[in-house]
N, C-alpha and C positions, 0 to 999 in steps of 0.2 A: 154638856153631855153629847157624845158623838150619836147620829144615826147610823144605825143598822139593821139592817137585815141578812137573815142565812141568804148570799146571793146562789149557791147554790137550788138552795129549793127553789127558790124561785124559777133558774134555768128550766129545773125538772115539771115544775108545772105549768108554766108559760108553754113548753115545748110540746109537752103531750098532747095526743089529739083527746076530745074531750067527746067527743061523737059516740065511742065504743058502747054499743048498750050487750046485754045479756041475752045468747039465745037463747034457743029451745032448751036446752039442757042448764040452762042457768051459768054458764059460763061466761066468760067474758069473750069479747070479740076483738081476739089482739091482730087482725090483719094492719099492715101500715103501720103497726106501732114502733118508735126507734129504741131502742137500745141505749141503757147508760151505763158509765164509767164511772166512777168518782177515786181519785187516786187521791190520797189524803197522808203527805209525811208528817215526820214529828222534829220540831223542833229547827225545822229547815229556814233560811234566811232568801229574804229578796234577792240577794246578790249572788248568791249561791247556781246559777243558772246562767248559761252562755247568750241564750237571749234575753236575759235582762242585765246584761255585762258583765259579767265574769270573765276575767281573764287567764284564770289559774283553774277552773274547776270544766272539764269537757262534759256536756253533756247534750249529743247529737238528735237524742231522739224527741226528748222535751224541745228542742229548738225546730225540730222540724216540727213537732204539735203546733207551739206559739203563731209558725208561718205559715197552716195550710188552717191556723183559726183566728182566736181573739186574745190578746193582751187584757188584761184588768191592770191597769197600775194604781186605780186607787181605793181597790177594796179595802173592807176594813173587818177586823176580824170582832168578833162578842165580847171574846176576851183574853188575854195573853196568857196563859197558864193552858193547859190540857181541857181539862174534863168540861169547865164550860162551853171553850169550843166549839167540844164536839156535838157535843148535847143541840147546842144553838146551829148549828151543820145541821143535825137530822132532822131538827123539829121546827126549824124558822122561827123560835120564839129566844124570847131572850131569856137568860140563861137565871137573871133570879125569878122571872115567870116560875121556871120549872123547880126552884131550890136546888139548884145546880150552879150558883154561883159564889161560893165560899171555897176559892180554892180547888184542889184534884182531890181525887180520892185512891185511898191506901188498901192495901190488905186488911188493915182492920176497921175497915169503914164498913160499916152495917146497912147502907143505904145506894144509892143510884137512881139512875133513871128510870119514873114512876112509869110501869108497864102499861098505864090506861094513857101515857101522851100519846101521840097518834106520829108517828117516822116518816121519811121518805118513802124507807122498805113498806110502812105498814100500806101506804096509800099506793104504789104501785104494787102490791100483792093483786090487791081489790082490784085490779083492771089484770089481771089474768097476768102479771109479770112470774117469773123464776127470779128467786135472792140470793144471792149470796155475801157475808161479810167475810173477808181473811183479811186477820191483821189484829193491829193495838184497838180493844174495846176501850177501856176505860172510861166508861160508863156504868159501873158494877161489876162485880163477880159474884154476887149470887143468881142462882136460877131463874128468879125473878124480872132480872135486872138485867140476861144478858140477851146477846141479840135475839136470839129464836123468840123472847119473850118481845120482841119490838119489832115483827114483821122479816124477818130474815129465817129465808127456809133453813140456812145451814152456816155452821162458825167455826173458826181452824185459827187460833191467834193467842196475842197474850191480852190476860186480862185488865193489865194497867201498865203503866209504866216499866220499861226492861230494865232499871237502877232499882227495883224494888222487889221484895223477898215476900215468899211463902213460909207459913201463915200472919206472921209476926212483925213482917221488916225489918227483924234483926238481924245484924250480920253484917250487913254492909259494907264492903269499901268505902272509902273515904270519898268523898266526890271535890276533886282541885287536878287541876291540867296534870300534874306531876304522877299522882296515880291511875289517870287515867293512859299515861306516855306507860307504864309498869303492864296495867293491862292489855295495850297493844301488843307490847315487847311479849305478851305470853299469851294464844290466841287460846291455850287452853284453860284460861282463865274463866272465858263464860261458864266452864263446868264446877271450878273448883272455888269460886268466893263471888259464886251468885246463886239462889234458888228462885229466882223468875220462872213460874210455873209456863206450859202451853196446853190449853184446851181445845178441846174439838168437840162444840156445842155446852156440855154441861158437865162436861169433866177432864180433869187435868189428865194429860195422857201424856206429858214428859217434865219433869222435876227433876235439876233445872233445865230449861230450853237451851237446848244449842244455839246460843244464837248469831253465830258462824255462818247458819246455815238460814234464817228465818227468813231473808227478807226473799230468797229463791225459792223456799218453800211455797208461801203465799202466794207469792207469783206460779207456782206451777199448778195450786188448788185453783189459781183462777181463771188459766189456763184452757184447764178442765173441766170447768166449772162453764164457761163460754164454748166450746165444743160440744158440752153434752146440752145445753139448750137452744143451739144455734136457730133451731127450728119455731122458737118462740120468742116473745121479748123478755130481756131480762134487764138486773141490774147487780151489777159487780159493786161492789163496796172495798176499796183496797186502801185502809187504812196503815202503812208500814211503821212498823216500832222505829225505824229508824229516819232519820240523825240523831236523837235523843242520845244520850253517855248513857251506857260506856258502847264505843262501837263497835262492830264486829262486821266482818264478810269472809266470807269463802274463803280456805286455805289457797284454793286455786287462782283469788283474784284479788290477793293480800299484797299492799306493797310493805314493806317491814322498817320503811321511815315513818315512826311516830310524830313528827312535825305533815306530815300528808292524810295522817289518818280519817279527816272531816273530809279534804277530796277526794279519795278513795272510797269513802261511804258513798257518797252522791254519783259519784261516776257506777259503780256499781249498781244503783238502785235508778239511775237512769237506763242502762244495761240491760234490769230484767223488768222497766216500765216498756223496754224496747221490744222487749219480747210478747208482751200482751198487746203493743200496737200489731207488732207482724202478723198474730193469729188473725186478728179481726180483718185487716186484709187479705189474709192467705185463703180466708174460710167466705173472704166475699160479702164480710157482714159489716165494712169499713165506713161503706156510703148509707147504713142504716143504723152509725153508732154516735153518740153525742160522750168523749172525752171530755172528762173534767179535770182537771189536776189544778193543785193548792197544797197549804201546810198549814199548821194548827194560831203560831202564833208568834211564830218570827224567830230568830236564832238565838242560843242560850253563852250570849258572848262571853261571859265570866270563864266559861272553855279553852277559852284560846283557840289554837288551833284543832281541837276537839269539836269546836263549837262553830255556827256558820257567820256568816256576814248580812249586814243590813242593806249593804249596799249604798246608796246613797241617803236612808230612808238614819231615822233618830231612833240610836236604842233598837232593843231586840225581848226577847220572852223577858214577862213580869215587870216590863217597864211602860208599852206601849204596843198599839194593838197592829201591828205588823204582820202583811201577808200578802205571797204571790199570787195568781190566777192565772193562767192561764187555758182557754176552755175552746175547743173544738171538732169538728167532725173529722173523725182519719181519712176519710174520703171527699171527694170533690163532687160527685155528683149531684145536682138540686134533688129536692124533697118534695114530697106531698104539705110540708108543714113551715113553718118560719123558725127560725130561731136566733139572736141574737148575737151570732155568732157568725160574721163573713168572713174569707180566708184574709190571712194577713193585712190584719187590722189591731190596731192599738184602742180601746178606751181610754183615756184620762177621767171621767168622769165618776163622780163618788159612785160605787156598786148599790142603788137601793130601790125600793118596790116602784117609786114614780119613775125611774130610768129602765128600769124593768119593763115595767106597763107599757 
């Protein structure tokens, strides 16, 4: 049985200063405190990324992340499927701890993530943070289940998987490289043979989601989401539905060879991950922010070119537990604090709590 642990959490709590107590007013005392990122794709492949060798796929702003931080090459993920995952991401536990390890869940699953586990969100709330998640929950869709209910002040995303329908998951496309080359070839497809809902907090507010347009969207709540709390510490949670089938980008940033459509995903969604590094520098808050990026649980090869690459690594989603890291501060300046993370550095070593410690 492999070890693991969420190495993410761990980042998050190692890093944090621990000192903060409560003042006069019973608040917390966020002076010095840094700032987190966590950028979380779906469905993305080791190889998929110029600094971990790609050849075919550009992606300028993750590479320059990788060089001004740390490499992980041999994290290991909870589980290859979605929902475990993430579950195991938020909660540093393992995934049947939580009864979240039987697969993902559907539209018509009745259950999700039990609202008494205790999140990243819920633990940096408690030290005076602002939260936000935008992006793929999948974690639940009931009220109970979705982030606001897990420490996150505010949510704008889908609630499971973007291949799966509202209320029923009936309806479907076919899922094989050959319909998904059909849905490229028609970008107005996401509207017309998908009902993939999009919420904001506890209600669906477009039936189906454009999802042409999601992964920009997300990017620009988070945008604005870091602008309007500059002034405090927060933590961005940017989960993107994408690479996961069927894919979709911008009419504006479409290339219409359906043999490129998994490069064109990635290049896009490295794009507008580019755009949430430029804020954090523009706004000054570059040297007080801790960048996390990863993906759920390695590429879903049976895609073909819809689907990502392993790279060097065996196997990809539902076979074996594959997954990038890359993790660092967008600025250079030293800190009040340590973190495991010095610029342009590689780890080899397995991601877990004694390497942590």
């Amino acid at each position: 049985m492999k070890t693991f642990l969420t190495a993410l959490t761990a980042i998050l709590y190692i890093c944090l200063p621990s000192q903060a107590q409560p003042d006069s007013q019973g608040t917390k005392d966020t002076k010095n405190k840094p700032n987190f990122v966590i950028i979380f794709t779906d469905d993305q492949g080791y190889g998929d990324l110029g600094c971990f060798g790609s050849k075919t796929v550009r992606t300028p702003h993750l590479d320059r992340l990788a060089a001004e931080g740390c490499k992980f090459t041999s994290f290991v993920s909870a589980s290859s499927v979605c929902t475990p995952s993430r579950a195991a991401l938020l909660t540093g536990c393992y995934p049947k701890r939580l009864s979240m390890a039987k697969g993902v869940l559907f539209p018509t699953s009745t259950t999700g993530l039990n609202p008494a586990e205790h999140t990243i969100a819920d633990h940096l709330k408690q030290q005076g943070y602002a939260t936000a998640c935008f992006g793929k929950w999948h974690l639940g869709h009931h009220p109970e289940t979705l982030p606001r209910a897990h420490g996150f002040d505010v949510y704008f995303g889908i609630p499971y998987s973007n291949d799966m329908n509202h209320p029923d998951n009936e309806g479907r496309p076919q899922s094989t490289p050959e319909v998904m080359d059909l849905l490229w070839n028609n970008p107005a497809s996401t509207l017309t043979k998908w009902k993939t809902p999009l919420m904001e907090n506890e209600s669906i507010v477009e039936l189906p989601v454009d999802q042409r347009t999601i992964t920009r969207r997300c990017t620009d709540r988070g945008i604005a989401f870091i602008k309007e709390n500059r002034k405090r510490p927060f933590f961005l949670y940017l989960p993107y539905s994408m690479p996961h089938i069927p894919l979709y980008v911008p009419d504006d940033m479409r290339d219409p060879d359906p043999k490129r459509a998994y490069i064109n995903t990635i290049e896009h969604l490295d794009k507008e991950m580019g755009r949430i590094f430029d804020t954090l520098r523009e706004l000054e808050l570059a040297d007080n922010t801790y960048v996390i990026f990863t993906t759920d649980n390695g590429p879903w090869l049976k895609f073909a070119h819809h689907g990502g690459s392993a790279g060097p690594l065996r196997d990809g989603k539902m076979s074996t537990d594959v997954l990038v890291l890359a993790a660092a501060r967008t600025g250079t300046t030293p800190r009040p604090w340590k973190c495991c993370c010095p610029s342009n550095t590689v780890n080899p070593n397995p991601f877990t709590l004694p390497v942590m410690s």
